[in-house]
MIMINU-429584 format. One record per residue (C-alpha): y, z negated, x negated. Coordinates in steps of 0.1 Angstrom, whole numbers, plus 5000, padded with zeros to 4 digits. Each point is the difference from the previous one (the first is absolute). Layout:
BEGIN
YZX ...
***
This chain:
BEGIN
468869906007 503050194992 502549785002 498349834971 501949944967 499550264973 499049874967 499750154968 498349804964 501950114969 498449884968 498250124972 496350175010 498249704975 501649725020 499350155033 496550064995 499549584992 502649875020 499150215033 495949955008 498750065038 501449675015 503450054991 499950365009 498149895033 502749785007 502650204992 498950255024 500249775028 503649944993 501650294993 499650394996 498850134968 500650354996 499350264967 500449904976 499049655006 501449884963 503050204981 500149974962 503350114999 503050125029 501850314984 497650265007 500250145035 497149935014 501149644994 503550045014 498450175032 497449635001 503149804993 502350175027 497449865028 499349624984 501149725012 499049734978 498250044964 497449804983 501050004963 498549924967 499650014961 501050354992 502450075032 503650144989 502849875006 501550065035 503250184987 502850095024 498650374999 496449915014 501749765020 501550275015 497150205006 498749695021 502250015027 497549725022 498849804972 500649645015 497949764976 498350004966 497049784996 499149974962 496549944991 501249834965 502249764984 503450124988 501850285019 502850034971 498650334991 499950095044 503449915012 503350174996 503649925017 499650215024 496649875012 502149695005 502650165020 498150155023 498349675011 496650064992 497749725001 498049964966 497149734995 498349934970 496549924994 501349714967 498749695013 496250125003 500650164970 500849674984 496749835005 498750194974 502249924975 499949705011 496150004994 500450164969 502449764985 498649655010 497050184976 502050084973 501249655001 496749814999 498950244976 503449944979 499149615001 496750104985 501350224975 497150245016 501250324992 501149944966 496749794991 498350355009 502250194979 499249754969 496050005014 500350374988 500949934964 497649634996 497050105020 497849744993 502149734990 501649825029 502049744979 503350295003 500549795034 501449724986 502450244982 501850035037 501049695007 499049785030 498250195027 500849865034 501850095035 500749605003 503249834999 501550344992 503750125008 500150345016 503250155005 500550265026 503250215000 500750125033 499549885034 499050325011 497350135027 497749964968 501349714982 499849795032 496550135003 499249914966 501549655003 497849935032 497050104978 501149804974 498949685023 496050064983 500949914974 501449654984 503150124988 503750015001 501850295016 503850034995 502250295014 503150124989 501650295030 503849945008 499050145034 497749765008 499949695024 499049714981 498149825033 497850335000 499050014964 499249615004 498150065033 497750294981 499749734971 502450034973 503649904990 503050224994 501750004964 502250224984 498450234973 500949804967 498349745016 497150205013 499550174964 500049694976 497449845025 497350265009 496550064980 499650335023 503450205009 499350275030 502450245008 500650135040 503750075007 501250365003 501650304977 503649945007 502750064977 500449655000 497049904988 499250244975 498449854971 500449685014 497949884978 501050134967 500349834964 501949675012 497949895026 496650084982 501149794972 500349725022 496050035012 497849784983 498150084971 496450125014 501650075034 499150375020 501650205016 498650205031 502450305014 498250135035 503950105006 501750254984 500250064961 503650005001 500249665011 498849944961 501950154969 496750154984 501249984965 500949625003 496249965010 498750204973 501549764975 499349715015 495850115006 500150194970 501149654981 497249785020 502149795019 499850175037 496850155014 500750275030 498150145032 501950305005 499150185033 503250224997 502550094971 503150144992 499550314996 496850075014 497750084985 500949864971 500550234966 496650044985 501249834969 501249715014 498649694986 499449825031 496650255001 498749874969 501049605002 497449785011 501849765016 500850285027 498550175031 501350305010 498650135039 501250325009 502349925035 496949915019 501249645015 501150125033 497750165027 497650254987 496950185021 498949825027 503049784997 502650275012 498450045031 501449665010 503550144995 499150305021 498849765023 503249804998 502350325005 497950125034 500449645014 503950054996 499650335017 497949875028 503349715004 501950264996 498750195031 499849675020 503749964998 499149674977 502749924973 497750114958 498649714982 501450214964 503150125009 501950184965 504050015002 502550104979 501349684992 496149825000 499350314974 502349834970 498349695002 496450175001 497550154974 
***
């Protein structure tokens, strides 16, 4: 059908090849026209500008640049942008705004998990779990270093979630397996909804001198770098962790080091400030800390369900059907 929409997937080649298997090409297909190339790594070269001079709506991803007025320009039909990811921070530009382009992101699937990766670093956090196996290293044989961590239990607990966010709600809704108490500190959020997924709203002085387990899921904004810095760890309690599944600069990283470095505050640090970390940093070496390389949020298989997400937007999209996702300038400053 010509009078199909053109579309065009810019990304980076590693992401397309997982994100993109037969089914979502297949379905793709039946949708709209994909011509050659079917994915773009970049949009500067001319063979790119002559593909974006046809294409009506693009399917975006992890390694897309950003849609400057001058590409902009060179994509004189472009009506919609459908990211396959989280965060379009890096994608959007002023001008993308002003020309009334729809843009959807793919952040709530890409939430689940995080999500799933942070109610685990909590249970295991309650066990002490992955600093047990750094001590099992060093004992071996002798299990009595156990009792050297204090008690080991995800019951009558305090976790304290910081941000109401498309993961921290999702984490708070988790939270329900186990018997604990969940309080939230976001001065966005509605207190009935935080109640209704099972927790109670506080402010953050409150949340930190209550919580055994601290996680971490509102966004990098000026405002809320190192929102957590040498204050507000001091007011944790002794033995208490903190998991950051967020972004490092939510944390001021050489508050923590002192703090884990003197005993008093174990970490699960999923991302860090900067990232990676400098090789001689002593979060590496302290066994009271687990470092995982930015691997919380979807991975393999996983992405695929944000592809899936982003060609269900285009298929409402097509159908005259208002998105699900929807990314505005104003929704942006509020957003990861």
């Amino acid at each position: 059908m010509t009078d199909r929409p053109q579309a065009l997937l810019v990304m980076a080649r590693r992401h397309f090849r997982v994100q993109f298997h037969r089914p979502q090409l297949d379905r793709l297909a039946r949708l709209v026209d994909l011509g050659d190339p079917l994915c773009a790594t970049e949009l500067d070269s001319a063979a790119a500008r002559d593909r974006l001079r046809e294409t009506d709506v693009l399917l975006t991803s992890w390694g897309a640049p950003r849609l400057t007025a001058e590409r902009l320009a060179a994509a004189p039909r472009l009506r919609a942008v459908f990211h396959c990811a989280g965060t379009v921070r890096s994608l959007v530009s002023d001008e993308l705004w002003r020309r009334g382009v729809l843009v959807t992101t793919a952040a709530d699937e890409n939430a689940i998990p995080v999500a799933e990766f942070t109610l685990a670093a909590i249970v295991f956090a309650g066990k002490k779990a992955p600093f047990l196996a750094q001590d099992a290293r060093a004992h071996r044989a002798d299990w009595s270093y156990t009792a050297l961590r204090g008690e080991l239990s995800n019951r009558d607990r305090t976790i304290g979630v910081v941000g109401f966010s498309r993961v921290g709600r999702r984490v708070v809704e988790r939270l329900r397996t186990l018997d604990v108490t969940v309080l939230v500190t976001d001065p966005y959020a509605d207190p009935a909804l935080v109640r209704a997924a099972g927790a109670r709203r506080v402010e953050l002085p409150e949340l930190l001198s209550a919580s055994d387990v601290l996680t971490l899921h509102a966004p990098e904004l000026r405002s809320t770098r190192h929102l957590i810095g040498a204050r507000e760890l001091a007011m944790l309690r002794d033995g208490a962790t903190l998991i950051n599944t967020a972004r490092g600069a939510l944390v001021d990283t050489a508050a923590l080091e002192r703090e884990c470095a003197a005993g008093r505050l174990d970490a699960i640090l999923d991302v860090t400030d900067p990232e990676p970390l400098p090789a001689d940093s002593v979060l590496y070496t302290l066994p009271n800390v687990m470092i995982t390389p930015h691997v919380a949020g979807s991975q393999g298989a996983e992405t695929r369900r944000l592809s899936d997400s982003a060609i269900d937007e285009l298929e409402r999209h097509l159908a005259g059907l208002p998105p699900r996702a929807a990314v505005t300038a104003d929704t942006l400053g509020m957003s990861a």
